[in-house]
Backbone bond lengths (Angstrom), bond angles and torsions (degrees), N, CA, C in turn:
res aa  C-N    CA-C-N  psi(-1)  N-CA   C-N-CA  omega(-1)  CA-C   N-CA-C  phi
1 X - - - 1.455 - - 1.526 108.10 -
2 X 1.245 111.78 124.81 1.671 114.57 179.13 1.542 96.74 -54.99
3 X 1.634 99.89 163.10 1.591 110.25 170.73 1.734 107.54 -75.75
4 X 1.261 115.94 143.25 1.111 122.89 178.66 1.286 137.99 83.47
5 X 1.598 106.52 -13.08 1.487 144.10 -169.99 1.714 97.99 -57.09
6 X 1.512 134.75 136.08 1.027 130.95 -176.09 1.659 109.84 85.01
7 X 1.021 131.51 -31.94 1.625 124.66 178.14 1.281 108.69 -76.52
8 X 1.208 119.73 173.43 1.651 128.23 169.33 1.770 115.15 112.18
9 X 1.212 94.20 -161.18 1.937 84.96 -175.18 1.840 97.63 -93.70
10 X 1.526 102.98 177.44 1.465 95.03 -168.03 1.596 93.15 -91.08
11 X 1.605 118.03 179.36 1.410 102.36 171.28 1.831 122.47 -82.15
12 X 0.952 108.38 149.97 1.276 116.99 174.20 1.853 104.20 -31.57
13 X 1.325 107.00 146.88 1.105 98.00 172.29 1.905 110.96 -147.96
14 X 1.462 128.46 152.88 1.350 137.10 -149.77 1.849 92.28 -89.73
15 X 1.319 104.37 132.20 1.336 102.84 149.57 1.377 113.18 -155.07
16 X 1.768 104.84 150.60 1.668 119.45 -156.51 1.253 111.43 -87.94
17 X 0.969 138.62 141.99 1.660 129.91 175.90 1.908 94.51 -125.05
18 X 1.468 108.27 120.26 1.786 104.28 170.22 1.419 117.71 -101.08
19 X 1.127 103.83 133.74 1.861 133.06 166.36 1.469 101.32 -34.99
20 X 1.025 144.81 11.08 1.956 120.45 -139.12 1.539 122.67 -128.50
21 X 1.103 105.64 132.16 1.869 122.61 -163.91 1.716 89.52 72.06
22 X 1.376 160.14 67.47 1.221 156.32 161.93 1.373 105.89 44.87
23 X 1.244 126.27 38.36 1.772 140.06 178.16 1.775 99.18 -116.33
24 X 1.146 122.43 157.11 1.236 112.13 122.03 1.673 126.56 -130.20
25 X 1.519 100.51 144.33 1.423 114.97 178.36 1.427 127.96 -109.95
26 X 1.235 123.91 134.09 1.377 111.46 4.50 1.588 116.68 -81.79
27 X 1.741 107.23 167.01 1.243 98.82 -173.86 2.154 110.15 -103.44
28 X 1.023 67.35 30.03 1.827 84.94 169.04 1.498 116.79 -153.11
29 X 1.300 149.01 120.20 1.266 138.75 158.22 1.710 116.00 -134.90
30 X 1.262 100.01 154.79 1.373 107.51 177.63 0.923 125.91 -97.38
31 X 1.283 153.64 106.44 1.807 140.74 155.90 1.107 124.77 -78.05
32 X 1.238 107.23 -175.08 1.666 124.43 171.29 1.749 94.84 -119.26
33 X 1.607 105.65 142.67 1.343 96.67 168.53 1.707 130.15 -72.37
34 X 1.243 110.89 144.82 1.264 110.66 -152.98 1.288 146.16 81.96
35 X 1.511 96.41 -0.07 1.648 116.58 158.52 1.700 128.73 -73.43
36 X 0.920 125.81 138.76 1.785 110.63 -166.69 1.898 100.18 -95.45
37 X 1.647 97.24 140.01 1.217 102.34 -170.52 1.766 103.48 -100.94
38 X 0.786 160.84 118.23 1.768 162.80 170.16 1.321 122.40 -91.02
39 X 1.564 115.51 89.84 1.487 130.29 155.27 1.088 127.52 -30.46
40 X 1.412 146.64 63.71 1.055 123.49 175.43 1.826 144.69 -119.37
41 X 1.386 105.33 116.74 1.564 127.62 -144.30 2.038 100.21 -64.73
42 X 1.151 100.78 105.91 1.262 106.48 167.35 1.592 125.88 -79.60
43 X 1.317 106.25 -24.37 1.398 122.91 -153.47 1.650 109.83 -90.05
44 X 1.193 116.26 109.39 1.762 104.17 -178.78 1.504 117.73 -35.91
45 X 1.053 134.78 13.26 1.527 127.36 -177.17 1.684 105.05 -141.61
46 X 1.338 117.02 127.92 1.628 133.41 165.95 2.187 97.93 -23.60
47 X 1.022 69.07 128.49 1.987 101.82 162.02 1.685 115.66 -131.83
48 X 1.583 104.86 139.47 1.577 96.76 152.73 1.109 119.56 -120.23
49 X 1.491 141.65 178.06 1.208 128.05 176.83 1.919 93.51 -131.27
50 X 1.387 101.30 129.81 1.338 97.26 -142.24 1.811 84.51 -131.42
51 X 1.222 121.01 128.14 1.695 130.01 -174.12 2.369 82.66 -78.63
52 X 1.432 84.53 137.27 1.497 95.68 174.58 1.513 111.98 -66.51
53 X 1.518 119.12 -28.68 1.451 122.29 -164.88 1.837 90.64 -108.50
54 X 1.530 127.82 23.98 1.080 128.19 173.05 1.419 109.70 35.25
55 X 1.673 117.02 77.74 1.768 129.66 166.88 1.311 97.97 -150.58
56 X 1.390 99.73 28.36 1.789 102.42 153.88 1.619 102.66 179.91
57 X 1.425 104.57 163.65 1.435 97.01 -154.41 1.763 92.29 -164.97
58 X 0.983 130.52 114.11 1.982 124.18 168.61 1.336 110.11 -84.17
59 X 1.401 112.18 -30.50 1.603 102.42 177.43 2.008 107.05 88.69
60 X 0.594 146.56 -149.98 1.451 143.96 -169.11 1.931 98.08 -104.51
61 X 1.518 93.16 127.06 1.499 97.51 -160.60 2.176 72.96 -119.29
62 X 1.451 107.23 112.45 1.108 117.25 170.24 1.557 111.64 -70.78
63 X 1.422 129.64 154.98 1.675 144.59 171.36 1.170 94.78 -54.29
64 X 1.764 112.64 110.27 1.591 108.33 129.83 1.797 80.26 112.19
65 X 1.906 130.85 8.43 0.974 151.32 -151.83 1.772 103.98 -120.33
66 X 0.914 112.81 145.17 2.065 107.82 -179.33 2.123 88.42 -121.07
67 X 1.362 95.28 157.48 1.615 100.96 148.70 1.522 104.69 -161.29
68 X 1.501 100.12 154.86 1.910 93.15 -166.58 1.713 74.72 -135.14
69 X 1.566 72.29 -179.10 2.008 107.33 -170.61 1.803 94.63 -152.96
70 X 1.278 77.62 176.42 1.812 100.53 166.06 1.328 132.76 -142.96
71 X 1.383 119.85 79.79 1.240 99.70 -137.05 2.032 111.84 -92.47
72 X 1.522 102.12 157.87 1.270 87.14 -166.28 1.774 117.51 -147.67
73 X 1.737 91.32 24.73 1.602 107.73 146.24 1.296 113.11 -84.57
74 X 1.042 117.14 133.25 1.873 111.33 159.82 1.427 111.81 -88.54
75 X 1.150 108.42 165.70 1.469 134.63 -162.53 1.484 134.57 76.89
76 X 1.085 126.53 157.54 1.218 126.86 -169.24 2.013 128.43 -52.37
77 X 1.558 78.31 114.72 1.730 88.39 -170.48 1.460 98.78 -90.78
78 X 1.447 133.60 136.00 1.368 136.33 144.58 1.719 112.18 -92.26
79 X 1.571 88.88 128.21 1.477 102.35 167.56 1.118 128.27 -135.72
80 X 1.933 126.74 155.08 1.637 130.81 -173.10 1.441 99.04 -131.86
81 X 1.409 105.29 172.73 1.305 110.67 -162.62 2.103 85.02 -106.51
82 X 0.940 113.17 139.42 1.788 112.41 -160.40 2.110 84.20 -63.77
83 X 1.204 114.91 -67.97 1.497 137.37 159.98 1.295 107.04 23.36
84 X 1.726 100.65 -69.28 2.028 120.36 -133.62 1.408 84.75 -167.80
85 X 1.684 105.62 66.12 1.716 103.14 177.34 1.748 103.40 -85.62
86 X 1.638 130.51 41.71 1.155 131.79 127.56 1.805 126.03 -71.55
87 X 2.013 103.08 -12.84 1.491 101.10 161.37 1.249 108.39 -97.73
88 X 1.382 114.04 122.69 1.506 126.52 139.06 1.166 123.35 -153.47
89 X 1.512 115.50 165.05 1.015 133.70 -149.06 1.952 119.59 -153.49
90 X 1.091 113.24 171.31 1.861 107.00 175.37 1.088 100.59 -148.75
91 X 1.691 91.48 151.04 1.732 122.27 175.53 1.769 99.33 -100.45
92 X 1.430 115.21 149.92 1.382 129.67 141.86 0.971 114.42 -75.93
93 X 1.293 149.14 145.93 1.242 137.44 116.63 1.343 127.87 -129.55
94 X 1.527 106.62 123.69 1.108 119.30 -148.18 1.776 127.08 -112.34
């Protein structure tokens, strides 16, 4: 076994966030920083997913459309879709 082999950070890892019925689910998730987060719009009509303190922003996420980030503040982000700001939702990142 090389020296050192097994230490270090873990690898980044993918998680999906869905557009769907004007929700998104889940409506809580946790990361690690530097993990990639994936928007993806189920709903026949444009969503954004929009950081509440505006330091992130997708911009019009078209039906049947993905948009990702990486995010790499920690702590709890609240976000709405600019659209149907009855969706929102929060990230950890931790």
């Amino acid at each position: 076994m090389a020296v050192g082999a097994g230490c270090g950070s873990p690898a980044p890892r993918r998680y999906e966030i869905a557009l769907k019925n004007f929700t998104f689910e889940p409506a809580r998730l946790s990361v690690a920083r530097g993990d990639t987060v994936v928007f993806s719009n189920t709903d026949f009509v444009p969503h954004t997913a929009t950081a509440r303190d505006s330091t992130w922003d997708s911009k019009s996420i078209d039906g049947g459309k993905t948009w990702s980030f990486v995010p790499n503040a920690t702590g709890t982000h609240e976000y709405y879709c600019v659209f149907h700001p009855t969706m929102h939702a929060t990230i950890v990142v931790r």
